[in-house]
N, C-alpha and C positions, 0 to 999 in steps of 0.2 A: 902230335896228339898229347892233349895233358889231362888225366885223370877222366878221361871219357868212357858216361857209362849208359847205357842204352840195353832196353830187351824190345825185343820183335816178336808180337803173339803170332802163332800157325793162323796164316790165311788174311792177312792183317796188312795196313799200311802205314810205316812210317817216315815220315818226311824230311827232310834233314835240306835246311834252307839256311844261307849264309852267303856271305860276298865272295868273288873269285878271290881265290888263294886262301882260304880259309882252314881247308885241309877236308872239305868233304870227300874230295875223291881219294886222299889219298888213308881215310877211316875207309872205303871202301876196299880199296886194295892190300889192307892191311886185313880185314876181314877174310879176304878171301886167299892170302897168302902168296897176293901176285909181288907187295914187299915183304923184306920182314921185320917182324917186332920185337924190338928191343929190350921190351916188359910189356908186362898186363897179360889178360889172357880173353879168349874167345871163346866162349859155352855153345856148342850147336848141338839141341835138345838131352843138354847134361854133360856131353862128349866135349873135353877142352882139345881143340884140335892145333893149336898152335907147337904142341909138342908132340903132334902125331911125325911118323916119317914119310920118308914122299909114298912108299906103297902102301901107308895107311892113308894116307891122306885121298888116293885116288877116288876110293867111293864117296866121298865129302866130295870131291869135285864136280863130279857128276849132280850131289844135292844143290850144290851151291855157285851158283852162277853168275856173271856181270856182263849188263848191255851198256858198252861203251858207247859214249859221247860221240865219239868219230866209230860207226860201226863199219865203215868200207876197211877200216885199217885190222878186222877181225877175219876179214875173208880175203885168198891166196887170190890177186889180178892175173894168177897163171891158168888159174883154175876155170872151168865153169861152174856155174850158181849148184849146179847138181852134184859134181864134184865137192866144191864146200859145204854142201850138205850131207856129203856120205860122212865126211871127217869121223864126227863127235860118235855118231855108229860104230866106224873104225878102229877108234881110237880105247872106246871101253867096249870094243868088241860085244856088242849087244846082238847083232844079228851077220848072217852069212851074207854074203856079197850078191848075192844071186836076190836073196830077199828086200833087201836093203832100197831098190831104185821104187818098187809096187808100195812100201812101207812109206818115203818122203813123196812118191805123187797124192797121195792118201791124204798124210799129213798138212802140207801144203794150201790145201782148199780152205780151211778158214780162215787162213794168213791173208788169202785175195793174192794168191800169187798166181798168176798165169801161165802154166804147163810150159808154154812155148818159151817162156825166160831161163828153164833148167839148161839149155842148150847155150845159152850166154855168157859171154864173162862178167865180170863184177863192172868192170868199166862201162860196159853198154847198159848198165839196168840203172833207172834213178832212186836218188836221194830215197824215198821214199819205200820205194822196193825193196833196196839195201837195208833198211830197219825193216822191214817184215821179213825179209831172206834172212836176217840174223835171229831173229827172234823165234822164227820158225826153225833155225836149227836148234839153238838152247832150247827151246822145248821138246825137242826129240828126246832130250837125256831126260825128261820129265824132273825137272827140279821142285825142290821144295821149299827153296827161297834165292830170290832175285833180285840183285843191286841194280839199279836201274838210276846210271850216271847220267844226268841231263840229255833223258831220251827223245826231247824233243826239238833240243836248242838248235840241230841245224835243216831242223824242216822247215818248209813253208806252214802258213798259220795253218791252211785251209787240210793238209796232211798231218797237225799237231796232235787235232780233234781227232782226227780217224785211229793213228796207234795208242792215244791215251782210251779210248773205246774199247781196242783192240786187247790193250793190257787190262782194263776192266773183265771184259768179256774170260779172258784167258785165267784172271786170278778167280773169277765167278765160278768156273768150271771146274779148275785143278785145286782149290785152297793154295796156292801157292803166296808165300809171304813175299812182301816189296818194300826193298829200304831204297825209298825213291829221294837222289839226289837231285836240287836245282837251286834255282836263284830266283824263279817266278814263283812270287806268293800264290797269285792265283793258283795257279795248280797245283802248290800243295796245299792250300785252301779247300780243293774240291776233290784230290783224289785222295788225300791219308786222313786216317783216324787219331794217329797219334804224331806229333811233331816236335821237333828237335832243333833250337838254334843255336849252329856255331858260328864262334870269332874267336879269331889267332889260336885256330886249336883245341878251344875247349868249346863245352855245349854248354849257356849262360845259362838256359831255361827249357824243361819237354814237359810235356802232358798231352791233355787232350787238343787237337787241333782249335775246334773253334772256341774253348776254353781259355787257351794261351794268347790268340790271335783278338779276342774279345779284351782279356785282361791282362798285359802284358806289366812284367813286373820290371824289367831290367829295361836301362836307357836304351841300350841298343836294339832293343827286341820293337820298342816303340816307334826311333828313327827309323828301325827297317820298314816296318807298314806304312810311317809316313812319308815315307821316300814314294813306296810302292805306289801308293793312293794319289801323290805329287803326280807321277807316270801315269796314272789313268787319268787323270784330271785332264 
């Protein structure tokens, strides 16, 4: 990362689109302190949390969430689906163990996740269920904002549409903030308000999405749409 600066309004979407190896994912996990950073710092509503310690840090974790690219690699293959769902309950001890199973079948139903999958391992459930069984646990912690690492890149097209609805519907209800990372204009064409384009590290150009994407100022921010437009074509 060089000199990268970025705010995220509450309840808000912004989109951060650049070529692989750019360093999107790794401004994600530098956010959320799965690296760490070297300099700069991270403001989460006033709070710099990069110099928090790990038991300060815990309740920011529970705020601040990431749905990984590969989400099969976020859930235990030993486990069952209801099992990786107790986790995040567990883990910040939000509820008694006895409560816990009545509370994720509850939760579950607007994910379209099917009761009879909690009894499953992660291996037996598809692609597809896997990002709603993830997504449906991070929401248990009821977060306040969500990295959402190319949440759709290893689904079929026809399941793309359904979890980007899905994250619609979920940030429509909770205000929850999305710094949605990908490589497809379109979708961050259509789901952020505000947008962000990095190369080799830094962010050339952000404003408003269809502002930036209408008037782009920088060489690269141009090739990128007309590459993209090449690809529809």
């Amino acid at each position: 990362m060089d000199n990268v600066s970025l705010t995220i309004k509450h309840g808000s979407t912004y989109g951060l689109i650049g070529e692989s190896g750019c360093g999107k994912s790794t401004l994600g996990r530098l956010i959320t302190r799965l690296i760490p950073a070297t300099s700069g710092n991270v403001s989460y509503n006033g709070i710099e949390i990069l110099n928090l310690s790990q038991r300060e840090m815990l309740p920011y974790r529970r705020k601040i969430q990431i749905l990984f690219q590969h989400p099969d690699t976020s859930l235990n293959p030993c486990m069952t689906v209801l099992e990786n769902l107790r986790e995040p309950l567990r883990i910040h001890k939000l509820m008694d163990r006895k409560d816990m199973d009545d509370k994720i079948r509850e939760h579950i139903v607007p994910y379209g996740i099917q009761p009879e999958l909690l009894k499953r391992r992660t291996s037996q459930v598809s692609g597809g269920q896997i990002q709603r069984i993830v997504l449906a646990r991070i929401m248990l912690l009821q977060p306040e904002f969500l990295i959402l690492d190319e949440p759709t890149s290893m689904l079929d097209v026809s399941v793309q549409a359904q979890i980007m609805e899905l994250l619609r519907e979920i940030q429509e209800k909770t205000g929850v903030s999305y710094l949605l990372i990908s490589h497809d204009l379109d979708l961050i064409r259509h789901a952020s308000s505000q947008i962000g384009i990095m190369y080799q590290g830094k962010i050339l150009e952000q404003g408003d999405t269809k502002f930036v994407l209408e008037n782009p100022k920088q060489l690269y921010t141009k090739k990128l749409i007309e590459q993209f437009n090449d690809m529809r074509d």
